[in-house]
FIKEGU-164781 format. One record per residue (C-alpha): residue number from 0; residue in one letter; x negated, y negated, z. Coordinates in nm, 2 decimals. Each point is the difference from the previous one (the first is absolute). Last residue first. Layout:
  nr rest     c1     c2     c3
 NUM    A      X      Y      Z
...
//
This chain:
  nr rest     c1     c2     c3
 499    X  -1.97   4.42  -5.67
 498    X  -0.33  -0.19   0.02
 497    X  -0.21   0.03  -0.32
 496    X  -0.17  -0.31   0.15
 495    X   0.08  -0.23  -0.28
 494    X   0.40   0.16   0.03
 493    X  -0.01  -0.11   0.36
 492    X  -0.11  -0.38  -0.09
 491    X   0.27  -0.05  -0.27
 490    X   0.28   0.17   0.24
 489    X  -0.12  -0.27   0.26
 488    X   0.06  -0.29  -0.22
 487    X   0.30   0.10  -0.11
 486    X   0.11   0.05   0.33
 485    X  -0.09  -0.34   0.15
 484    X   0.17  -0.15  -0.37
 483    X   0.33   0.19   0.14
 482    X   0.01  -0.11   0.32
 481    X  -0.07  -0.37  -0.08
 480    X   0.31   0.04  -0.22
 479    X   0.14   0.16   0.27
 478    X  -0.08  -0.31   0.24
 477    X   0.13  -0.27  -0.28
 476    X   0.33   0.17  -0.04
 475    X   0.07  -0.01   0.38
 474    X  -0.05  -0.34   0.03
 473    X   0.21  -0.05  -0.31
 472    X   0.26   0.17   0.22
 471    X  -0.07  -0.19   0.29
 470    X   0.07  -0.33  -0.19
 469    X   0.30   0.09  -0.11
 468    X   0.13   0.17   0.31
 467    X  -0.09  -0.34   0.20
 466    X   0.07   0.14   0.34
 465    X   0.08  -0.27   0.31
 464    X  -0.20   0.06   0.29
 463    X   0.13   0.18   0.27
 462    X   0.07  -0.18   0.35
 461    X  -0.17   0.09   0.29
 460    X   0.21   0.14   0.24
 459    X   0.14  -0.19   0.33
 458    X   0.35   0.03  -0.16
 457    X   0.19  -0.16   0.31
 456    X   0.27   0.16   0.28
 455    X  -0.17   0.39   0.02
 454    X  -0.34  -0.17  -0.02
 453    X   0.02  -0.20   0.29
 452    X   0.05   0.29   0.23
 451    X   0.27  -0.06   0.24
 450    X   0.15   0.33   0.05
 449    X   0.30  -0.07   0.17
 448    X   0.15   0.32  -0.14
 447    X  -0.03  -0.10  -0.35
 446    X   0.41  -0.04  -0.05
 445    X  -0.01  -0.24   0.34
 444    X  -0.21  -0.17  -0.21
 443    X   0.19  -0.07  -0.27
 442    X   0.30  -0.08   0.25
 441    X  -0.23  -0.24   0.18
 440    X   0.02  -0.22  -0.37
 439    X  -0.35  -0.08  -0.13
 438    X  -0.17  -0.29  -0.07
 437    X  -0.30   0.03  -0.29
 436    X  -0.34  -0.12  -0.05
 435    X  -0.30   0.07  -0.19
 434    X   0.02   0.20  -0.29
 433    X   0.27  -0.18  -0.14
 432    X   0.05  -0.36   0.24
 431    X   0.33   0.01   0.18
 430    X   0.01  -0.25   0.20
 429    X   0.14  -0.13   0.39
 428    X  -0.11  -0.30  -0.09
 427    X  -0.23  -0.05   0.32
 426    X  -0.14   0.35  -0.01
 425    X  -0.07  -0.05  -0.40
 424    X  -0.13  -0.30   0.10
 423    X  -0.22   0.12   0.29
 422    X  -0.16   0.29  -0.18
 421    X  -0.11  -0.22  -0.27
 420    X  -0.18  -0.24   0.18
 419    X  -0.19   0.23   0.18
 418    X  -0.07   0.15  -0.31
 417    X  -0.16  -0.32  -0.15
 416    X  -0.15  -0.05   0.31
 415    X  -0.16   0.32   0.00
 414    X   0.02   0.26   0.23
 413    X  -0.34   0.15   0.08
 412    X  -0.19   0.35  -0.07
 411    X  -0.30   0.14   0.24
 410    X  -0.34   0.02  -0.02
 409    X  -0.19  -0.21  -0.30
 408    X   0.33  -0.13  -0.09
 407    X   0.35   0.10  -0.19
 406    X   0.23  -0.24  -0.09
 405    X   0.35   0.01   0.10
 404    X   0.37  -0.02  -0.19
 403    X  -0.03   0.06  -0.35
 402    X  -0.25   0.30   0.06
 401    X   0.35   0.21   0.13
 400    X   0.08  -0.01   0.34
 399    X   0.28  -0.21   0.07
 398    X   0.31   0.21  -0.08
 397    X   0.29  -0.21   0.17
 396    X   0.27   0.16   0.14
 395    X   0.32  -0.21   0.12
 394    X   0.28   0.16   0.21
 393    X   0.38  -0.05  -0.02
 392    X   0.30   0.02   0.22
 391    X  -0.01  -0.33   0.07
 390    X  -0.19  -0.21  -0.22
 389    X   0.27  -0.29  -0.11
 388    X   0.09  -0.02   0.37
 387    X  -0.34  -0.13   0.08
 386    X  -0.16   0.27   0.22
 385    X   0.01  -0.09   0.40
 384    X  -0.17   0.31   0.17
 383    X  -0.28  -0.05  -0.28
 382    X  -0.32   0.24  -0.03
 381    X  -0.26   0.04  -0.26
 380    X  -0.22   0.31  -0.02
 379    X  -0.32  -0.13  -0.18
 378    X  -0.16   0.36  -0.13
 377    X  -0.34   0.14   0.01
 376    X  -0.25   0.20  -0.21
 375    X  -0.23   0.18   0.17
 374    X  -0.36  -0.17   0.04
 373    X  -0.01  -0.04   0.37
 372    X  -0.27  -0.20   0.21
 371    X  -0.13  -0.29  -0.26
 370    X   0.39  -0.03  -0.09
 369    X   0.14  -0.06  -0.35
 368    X  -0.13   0.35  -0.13
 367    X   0.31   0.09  -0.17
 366    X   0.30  -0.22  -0.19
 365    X   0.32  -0.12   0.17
 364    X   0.32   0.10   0.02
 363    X   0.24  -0.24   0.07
 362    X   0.30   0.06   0.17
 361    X   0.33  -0.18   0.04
 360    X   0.26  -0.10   0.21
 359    X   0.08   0.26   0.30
 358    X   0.23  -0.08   0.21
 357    X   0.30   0.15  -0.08
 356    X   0.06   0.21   0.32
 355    X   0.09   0.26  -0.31
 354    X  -0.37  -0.03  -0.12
 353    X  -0.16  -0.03   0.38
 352    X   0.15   0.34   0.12
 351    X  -0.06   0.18  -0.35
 350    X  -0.38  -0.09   0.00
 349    X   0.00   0.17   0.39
 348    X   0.13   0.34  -0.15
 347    X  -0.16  -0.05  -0.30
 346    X  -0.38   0.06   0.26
 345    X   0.00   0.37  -0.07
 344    X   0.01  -0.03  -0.38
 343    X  -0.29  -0.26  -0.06
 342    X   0.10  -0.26  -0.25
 341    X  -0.02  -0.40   0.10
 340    X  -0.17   0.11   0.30
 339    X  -0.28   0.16  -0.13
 338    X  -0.08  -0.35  -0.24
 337    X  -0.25  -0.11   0.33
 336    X   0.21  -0.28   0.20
 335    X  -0.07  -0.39  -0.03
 334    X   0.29  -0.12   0.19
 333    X   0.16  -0.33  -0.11
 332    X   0.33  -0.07   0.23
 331    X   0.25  -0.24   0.02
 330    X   0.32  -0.12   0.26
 329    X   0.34  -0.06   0.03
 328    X   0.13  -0.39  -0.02
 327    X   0.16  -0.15   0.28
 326    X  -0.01   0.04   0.44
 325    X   0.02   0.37  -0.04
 324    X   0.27   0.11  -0.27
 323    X  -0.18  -0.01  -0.25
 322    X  -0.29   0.27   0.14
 321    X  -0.35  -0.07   0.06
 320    X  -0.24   0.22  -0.02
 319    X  -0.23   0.21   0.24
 318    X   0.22   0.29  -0.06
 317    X  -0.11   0.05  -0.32
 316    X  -0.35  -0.10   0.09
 315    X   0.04   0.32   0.25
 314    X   0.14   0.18  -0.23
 313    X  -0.29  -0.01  -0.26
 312    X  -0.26   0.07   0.26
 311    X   0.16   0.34   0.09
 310    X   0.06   0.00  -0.39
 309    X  -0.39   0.02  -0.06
 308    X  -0.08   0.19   0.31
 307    X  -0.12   0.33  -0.16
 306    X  -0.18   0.18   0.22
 305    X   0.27   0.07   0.29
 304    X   0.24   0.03  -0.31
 303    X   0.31  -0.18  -0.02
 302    X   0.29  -0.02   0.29
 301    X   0.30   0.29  -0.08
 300    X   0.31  -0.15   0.16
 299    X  -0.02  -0.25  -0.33
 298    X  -0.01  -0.36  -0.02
 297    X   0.00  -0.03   0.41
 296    X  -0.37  -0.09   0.00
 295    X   0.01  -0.37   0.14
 294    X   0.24   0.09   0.29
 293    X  -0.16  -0.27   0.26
 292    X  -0.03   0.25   0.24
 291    X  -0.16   0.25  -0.25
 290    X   0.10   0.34   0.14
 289    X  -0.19   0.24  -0.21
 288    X  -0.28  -0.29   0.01
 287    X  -0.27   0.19   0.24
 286    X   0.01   0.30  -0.23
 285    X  -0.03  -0.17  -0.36
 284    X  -0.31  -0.21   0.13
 283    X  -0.14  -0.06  -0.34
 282    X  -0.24   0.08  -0.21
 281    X  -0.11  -0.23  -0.30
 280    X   0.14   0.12  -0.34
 279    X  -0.10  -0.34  -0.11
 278    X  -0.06  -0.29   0.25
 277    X   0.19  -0.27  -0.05
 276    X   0.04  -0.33  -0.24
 275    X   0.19  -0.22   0.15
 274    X   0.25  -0.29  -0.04
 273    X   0.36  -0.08   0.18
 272    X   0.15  -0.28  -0.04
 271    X   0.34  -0.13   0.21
 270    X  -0.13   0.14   0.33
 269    X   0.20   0.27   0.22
 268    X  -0.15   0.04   0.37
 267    X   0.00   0.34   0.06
 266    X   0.31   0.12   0.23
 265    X   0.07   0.16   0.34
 264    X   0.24  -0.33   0.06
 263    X  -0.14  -0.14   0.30
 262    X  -0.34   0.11  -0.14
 261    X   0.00  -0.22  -0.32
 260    X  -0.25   0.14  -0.17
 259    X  -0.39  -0.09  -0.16
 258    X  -0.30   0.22   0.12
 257    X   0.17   0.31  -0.10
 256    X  -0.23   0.28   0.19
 255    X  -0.03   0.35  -0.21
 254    X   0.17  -0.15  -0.37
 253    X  -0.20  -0.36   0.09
 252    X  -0.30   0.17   0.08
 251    X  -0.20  -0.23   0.26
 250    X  -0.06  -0.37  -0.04
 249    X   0.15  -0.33   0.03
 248    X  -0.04  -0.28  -0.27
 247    X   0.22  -0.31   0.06
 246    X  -0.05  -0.31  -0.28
 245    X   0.08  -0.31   0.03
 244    X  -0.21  -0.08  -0.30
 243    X  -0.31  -0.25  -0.04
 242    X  -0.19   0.19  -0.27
 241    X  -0.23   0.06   0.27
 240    X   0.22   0.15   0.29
 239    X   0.13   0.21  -0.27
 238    X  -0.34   0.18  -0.11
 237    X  -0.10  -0.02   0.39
 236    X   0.31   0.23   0.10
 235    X  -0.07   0.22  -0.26
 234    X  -0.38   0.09   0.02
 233    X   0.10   0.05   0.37
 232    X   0.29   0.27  -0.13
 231    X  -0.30   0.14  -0.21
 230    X  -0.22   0.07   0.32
 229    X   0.29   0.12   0.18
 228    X   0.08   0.26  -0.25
 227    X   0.38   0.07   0.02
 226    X   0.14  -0.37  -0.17
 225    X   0.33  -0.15   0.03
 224    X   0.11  -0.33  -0.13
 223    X   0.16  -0.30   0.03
 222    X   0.07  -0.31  -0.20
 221    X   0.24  -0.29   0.10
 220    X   0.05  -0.26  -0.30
 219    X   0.02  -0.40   0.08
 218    X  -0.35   0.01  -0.04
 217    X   0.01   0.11  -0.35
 216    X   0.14  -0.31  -0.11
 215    X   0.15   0.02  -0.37
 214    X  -0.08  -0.12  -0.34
 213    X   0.08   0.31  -0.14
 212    X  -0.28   0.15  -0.21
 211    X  -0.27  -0.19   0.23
 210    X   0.11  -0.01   0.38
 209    X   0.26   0.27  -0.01
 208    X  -0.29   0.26  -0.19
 207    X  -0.21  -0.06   0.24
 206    X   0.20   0.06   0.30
 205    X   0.11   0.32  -0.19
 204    X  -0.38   0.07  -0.07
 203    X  -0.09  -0.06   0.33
 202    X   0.24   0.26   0.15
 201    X  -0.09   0.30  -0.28
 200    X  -0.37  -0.05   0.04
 199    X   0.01   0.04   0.42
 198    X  -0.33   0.17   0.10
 197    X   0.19   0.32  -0.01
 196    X   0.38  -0.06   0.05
 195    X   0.13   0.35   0.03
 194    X   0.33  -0.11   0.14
 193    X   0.02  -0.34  -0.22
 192    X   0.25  -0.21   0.09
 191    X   0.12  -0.35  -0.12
 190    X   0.27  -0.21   0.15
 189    X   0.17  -0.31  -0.22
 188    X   0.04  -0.33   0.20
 187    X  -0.08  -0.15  -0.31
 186    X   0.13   0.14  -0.30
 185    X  -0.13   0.25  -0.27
 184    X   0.16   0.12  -0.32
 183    X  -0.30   0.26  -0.08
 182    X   0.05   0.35   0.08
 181    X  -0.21   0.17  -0.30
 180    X  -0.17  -0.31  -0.01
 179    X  -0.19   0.13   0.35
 178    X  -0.06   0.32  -0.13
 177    X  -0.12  -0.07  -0.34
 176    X  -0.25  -0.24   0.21
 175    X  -0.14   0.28   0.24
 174    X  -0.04   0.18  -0.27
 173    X  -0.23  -0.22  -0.23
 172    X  -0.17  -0.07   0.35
 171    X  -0.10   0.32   0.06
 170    X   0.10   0.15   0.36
 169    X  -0.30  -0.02   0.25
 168    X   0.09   0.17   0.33
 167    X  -0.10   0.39  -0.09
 166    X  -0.19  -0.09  -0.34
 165    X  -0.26  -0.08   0.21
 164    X  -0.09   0.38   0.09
 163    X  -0.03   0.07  -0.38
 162    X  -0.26  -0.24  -0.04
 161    X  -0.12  -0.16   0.28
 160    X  -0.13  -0.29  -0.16
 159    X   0.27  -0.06  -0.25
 158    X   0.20  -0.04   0.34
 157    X  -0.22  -0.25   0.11
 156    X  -0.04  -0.21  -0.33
 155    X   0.41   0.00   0.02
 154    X  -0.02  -0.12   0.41
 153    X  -0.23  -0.27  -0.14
 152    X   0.28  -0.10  -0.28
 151    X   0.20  -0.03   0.27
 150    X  -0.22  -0.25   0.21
 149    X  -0.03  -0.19  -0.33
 148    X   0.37  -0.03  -0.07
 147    X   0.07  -0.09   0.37
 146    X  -0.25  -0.28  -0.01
 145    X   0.14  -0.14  -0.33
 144    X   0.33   0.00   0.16
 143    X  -0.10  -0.12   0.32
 142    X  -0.14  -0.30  -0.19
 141    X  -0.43  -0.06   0.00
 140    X  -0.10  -0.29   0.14
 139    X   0.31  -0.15   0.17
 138    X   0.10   0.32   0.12
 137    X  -0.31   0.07   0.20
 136    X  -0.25   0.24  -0.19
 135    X  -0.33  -0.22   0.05
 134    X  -0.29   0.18  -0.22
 133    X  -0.31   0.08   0.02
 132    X   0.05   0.12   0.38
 131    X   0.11   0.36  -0.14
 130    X  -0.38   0.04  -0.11
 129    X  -0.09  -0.12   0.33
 128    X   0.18   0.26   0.20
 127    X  -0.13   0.26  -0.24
 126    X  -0.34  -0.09   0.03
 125    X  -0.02  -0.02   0.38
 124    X   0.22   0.34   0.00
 123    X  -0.28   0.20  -0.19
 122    X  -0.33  -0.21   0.17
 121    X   0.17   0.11   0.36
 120    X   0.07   0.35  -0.09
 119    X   0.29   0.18  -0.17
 118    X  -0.19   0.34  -0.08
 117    X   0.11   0.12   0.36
 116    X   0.39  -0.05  -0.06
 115    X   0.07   0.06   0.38
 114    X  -0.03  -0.36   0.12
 113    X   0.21  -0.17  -0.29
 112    X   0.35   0.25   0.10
 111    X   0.24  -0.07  -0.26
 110    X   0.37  -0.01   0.11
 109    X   0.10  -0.37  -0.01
 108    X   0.37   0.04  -0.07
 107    X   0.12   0.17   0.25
 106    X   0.13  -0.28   0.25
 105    X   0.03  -0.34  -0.23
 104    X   0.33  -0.09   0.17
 103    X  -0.19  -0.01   0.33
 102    X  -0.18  -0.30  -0.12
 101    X  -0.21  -0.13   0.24
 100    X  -0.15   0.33   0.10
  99    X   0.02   0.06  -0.34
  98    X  -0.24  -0.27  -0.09
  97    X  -0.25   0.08   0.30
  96    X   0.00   0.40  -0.08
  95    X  -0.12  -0.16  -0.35
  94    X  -0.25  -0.22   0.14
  93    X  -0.11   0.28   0.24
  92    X  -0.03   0.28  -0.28
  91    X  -0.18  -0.25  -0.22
  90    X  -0.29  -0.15   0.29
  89    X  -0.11   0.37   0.07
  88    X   0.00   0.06  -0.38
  87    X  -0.25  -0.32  -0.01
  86    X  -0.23   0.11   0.27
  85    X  -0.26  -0.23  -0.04
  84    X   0.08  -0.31  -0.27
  83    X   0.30  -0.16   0.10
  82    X   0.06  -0.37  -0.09
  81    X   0.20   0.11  -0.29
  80    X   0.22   0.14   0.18
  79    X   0.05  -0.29   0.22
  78    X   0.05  -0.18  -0.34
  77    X   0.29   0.23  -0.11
  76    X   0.21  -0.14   0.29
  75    X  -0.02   0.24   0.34
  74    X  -0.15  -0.21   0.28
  73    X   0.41  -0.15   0.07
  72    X   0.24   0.25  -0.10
  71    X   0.08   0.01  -0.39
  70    X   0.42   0.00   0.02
  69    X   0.14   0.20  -0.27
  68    X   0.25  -0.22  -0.29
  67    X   0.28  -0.24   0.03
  66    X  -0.13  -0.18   0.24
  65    X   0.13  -0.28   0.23
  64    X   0.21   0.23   0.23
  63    X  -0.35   0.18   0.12
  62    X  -0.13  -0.34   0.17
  61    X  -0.31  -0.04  -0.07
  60    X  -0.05  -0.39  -0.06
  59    X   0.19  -0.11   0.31
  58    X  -0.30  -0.03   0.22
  57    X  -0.19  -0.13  -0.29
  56    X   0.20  -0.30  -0.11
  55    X   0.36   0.06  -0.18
  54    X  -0.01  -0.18  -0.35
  53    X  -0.35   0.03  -0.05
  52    X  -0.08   0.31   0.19
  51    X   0.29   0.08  -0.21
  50    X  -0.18   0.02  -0.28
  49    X  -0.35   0.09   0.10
  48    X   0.14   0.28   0.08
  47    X   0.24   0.06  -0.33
  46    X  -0.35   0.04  -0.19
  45    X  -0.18   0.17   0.28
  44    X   0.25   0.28  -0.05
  43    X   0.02   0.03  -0.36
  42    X  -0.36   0.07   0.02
  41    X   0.01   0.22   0.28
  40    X   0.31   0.21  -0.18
  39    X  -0.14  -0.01  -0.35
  38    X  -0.37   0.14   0.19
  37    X   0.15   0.25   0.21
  36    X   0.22   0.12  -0.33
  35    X  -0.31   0.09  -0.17
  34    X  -0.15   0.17   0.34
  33    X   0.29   0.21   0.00
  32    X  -0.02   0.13  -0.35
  31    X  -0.39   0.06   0.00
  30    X  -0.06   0.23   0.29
  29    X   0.30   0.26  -0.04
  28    X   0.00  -0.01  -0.42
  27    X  -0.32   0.05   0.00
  26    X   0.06   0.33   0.17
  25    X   0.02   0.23  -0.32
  24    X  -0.31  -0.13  -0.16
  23    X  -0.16   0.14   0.31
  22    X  -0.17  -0.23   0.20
  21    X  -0.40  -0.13  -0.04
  20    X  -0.04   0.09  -0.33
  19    X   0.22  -0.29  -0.11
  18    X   0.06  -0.25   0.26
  17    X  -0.12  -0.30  -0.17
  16    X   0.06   0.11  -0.35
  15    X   0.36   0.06   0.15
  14    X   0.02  -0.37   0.12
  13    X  -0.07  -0.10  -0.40
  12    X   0.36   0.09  -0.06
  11    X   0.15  -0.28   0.19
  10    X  -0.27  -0.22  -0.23
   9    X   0.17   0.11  -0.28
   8    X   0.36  -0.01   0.06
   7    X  -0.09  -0.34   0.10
   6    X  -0.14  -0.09  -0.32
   5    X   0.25   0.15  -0.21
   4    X   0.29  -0.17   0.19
   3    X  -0.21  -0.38  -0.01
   2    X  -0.18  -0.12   0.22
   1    X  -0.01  -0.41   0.15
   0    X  -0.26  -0.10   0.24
//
């Protein structure tokens, strides 16, 4: 039966009408999400099955080598689910404990417990399992893609959910996308990392945006990430596995534990993009990392605040980049980062390091109340340790936060995609735009202290309207002629009433 986006987005939803009342909105995520990506996998699964039980016979048939995607073990397919009707959370845990057990690689992800959610009784799961059945979700039915878009859009409906809470692994789309054009130029064999990946936005939108703005093959990308909550890091690992992406999520805090290094070396793996969008002021483990091993916070002898870790994070992307003269080209940041550090006085110290390293190549400032869990305005700190020759020595700042760039809703303001597209060609062309846009020399802001406040480097005022004396003046007249006739008026009444 064929579905389109909307439909499936729909009927994904509909699981949570199943559930509601009987979880809390802010566990749906941890029942719904992995049973989803049970059904694409055993669907997919019997598809390729009956495949090479065709080509190979039955005792061949399940060979690992012959799939690209989980292995369902044998008394595990949807349909045995199905057949369940006492003890259904009983039968979940196992089939899932079954599919890892086969899969080692898929350790982790399956973290909800069916048994000790009470309200999820028999009748509760029967439904939900069936409601899922509607509809096949093998590849041939509904395309990763499509699949991938409707299993994100689920993790958005989640986040919404939780409110402020979900705003922890859910970045905005309209940001996510500034951020991935904002580094653009893609290639295959490109790696991506995100070290505070969340459910994974930034990667799928970069494979995304290779398939249908460039033409290209995402699955000739490598995309990794790192992810504290090991809830969210599951939400992750799913997310990519879904969209079809050789993806590698580990978990942990990548400032406290880097997942991703080169140990003979004592270094962190460097990656040609780097996206994220971190946690703001977060604390940090300042005492443990006085002696980094893999010398990420060596900007200044004086490390930042213990609870402020916005340039702890910072330097560890920085340091998570490329550089030219590794195997090619240098590498490229986005970093969503609260508008603090372009101007706060104790943290120049660490602006002045990365300005005269010459890699930073623009910022864009952004407008307030973009993110369901913080409503401070925010900044797009773009780095490059390979600028084009032509910007050396320069930096870009873009004012994006007047009404002309975003829309506000019912809760929270968006980019539009008339801003979108604005920011990116002024970025791309290097502009100067009044109001808007300008590139600056380093000297000019050496001269400011390193102070990179958008305002000192762009007129962010609203401009005064032009004054027609002329027509002000007759203005004028007319009022104290009005004046003058109220007067009358009121002298004529007072002198009635004997009224000195």
């Amino acid at each position: 039966m064929a579905i389109s986006l909307d439909e499936l987005e729909s009927h994904l939803f509909k699981c949570a009408d199943i559930i509601r009342d009987a979880v809390d909105p802010t566990d749906y995520k941890e029942f719904i999400l992995p049973l989803v990506y049970y059904k694409s996998i055993s669907d997919e699964f019997e598809v390729q099955y009956e495949q090479n039980v065709e080509e190979y016979g039955e005792d061949f048939a399940r060979r690992e080598n012959l799939y690209d995607i989980p292995v369902v073990p044998e008394g595990y397919l949807w349909d045995d689910l199905r057949a369940v009707s006492d003890n259904v959370d009983q039968a979940l845990n196992e089939a899932f404990d079954a599919l890892v057990e086969e899969n080692p690689e898929l350790s982790g992800v399956f973290r909800a417990d069916f048994i000790d959610a009470d309200a999820l009784d028999d009748d509760r799961l029967g439904r939900l399992i069936e409601h899922l059945d509607t509809y096949d979700l093998d590849r041939d039915s509904v395309p990763p893609d499509m699949l991938g878009e409707a299993y994100m859009d689920l993790v958005r409906h989640f986040a919404e959910e939780e409110g402020k809470s979900g705003g922890q692994f859910f970045t905005p789309p309209h940001i996510v996308n500034l951020c991935v054009r904002l580094v653009d130029e893609f290639e295959d064999g490109m790696t991506f990392h995100d070290p505070t990946v969340g459910s994974g936005g930034m990667l799928i939108e970069a494979a995304r945006y290779y398939r249908e703005e460039q033409g290209g093959d995402p699955s000739k990308m490598k995309f990794t990430g790192q992810e504290i909550n090991p809830d969210i890091a599951a939400i992750a690992k799913m997310n990519l596995s879904i969209h079809g992406l050789d993806g590698d999520i580990q978990r942990e805090d990548s400032l406290s534990t880097p997942a991703f290094t080169n140990d003979d070396e004592n270094e962190l793996t460097r990656f040609e993009r780097v996206l994220a969008n971190f946690p703001f002021s977060a604390d940090w483990d300042k005492d443990s990392l006085q002696d980094d091993p893999y010398g990420r916070f060596d900007w200044h002898e004086k490390l930042p605040r213990a609870d402020r870790g916005d340039y702890a994070f910072i330097m560890h992307m920085a340091k998570q980049l490329k550089r030219p003269d590794q195997d090619g080209a240098g590498g490229k940041a986005a970093i969503v980062a609260p508008h603090g550090v372009l101007f706060r006085k104790h943290e120049s110290r660490y602006r002045e390091y990365m300005l005269e390293e010459d890699m930073v190549e623009a910022i864009v400032g952004l407008p307030e109340n973009l993110f369901q869990n913080n409503s401070i305005p925010s900044a797009v700190l773009v780095l490059n340790t390979d600028k084009a020759e032509e910007r050396e020595g320069e930096v870009q700042f873009i004012h994006a936060a007047d009404e002309d760039f975003y829309e506000e809703l019912s809760n929270q303001n968006e980019l539009t995609e008339d801003g979108l597209d604005h920011i990116v060609e002024n970025f791309r062309d290097w502009a100067t735009e009044e109001r808007v846009s300008r590139t600056v020399s380093l000297d000019e802001i050496r001269e400011n202290d390193y102070n990179l406040n958008i305002a000192l480097y762009v007129d962010t005022t609203e401009p005064e309207e032009d004054i027609d004396v002329k027509e002000e003046l007759v203005k004028l007249r007319e009022l104290q002629a009005e004046r003058d006739e109220i007067e009358a008026t009121m002298k004529g009444h007072m002198e009635a009433l004997n009224y000195e």
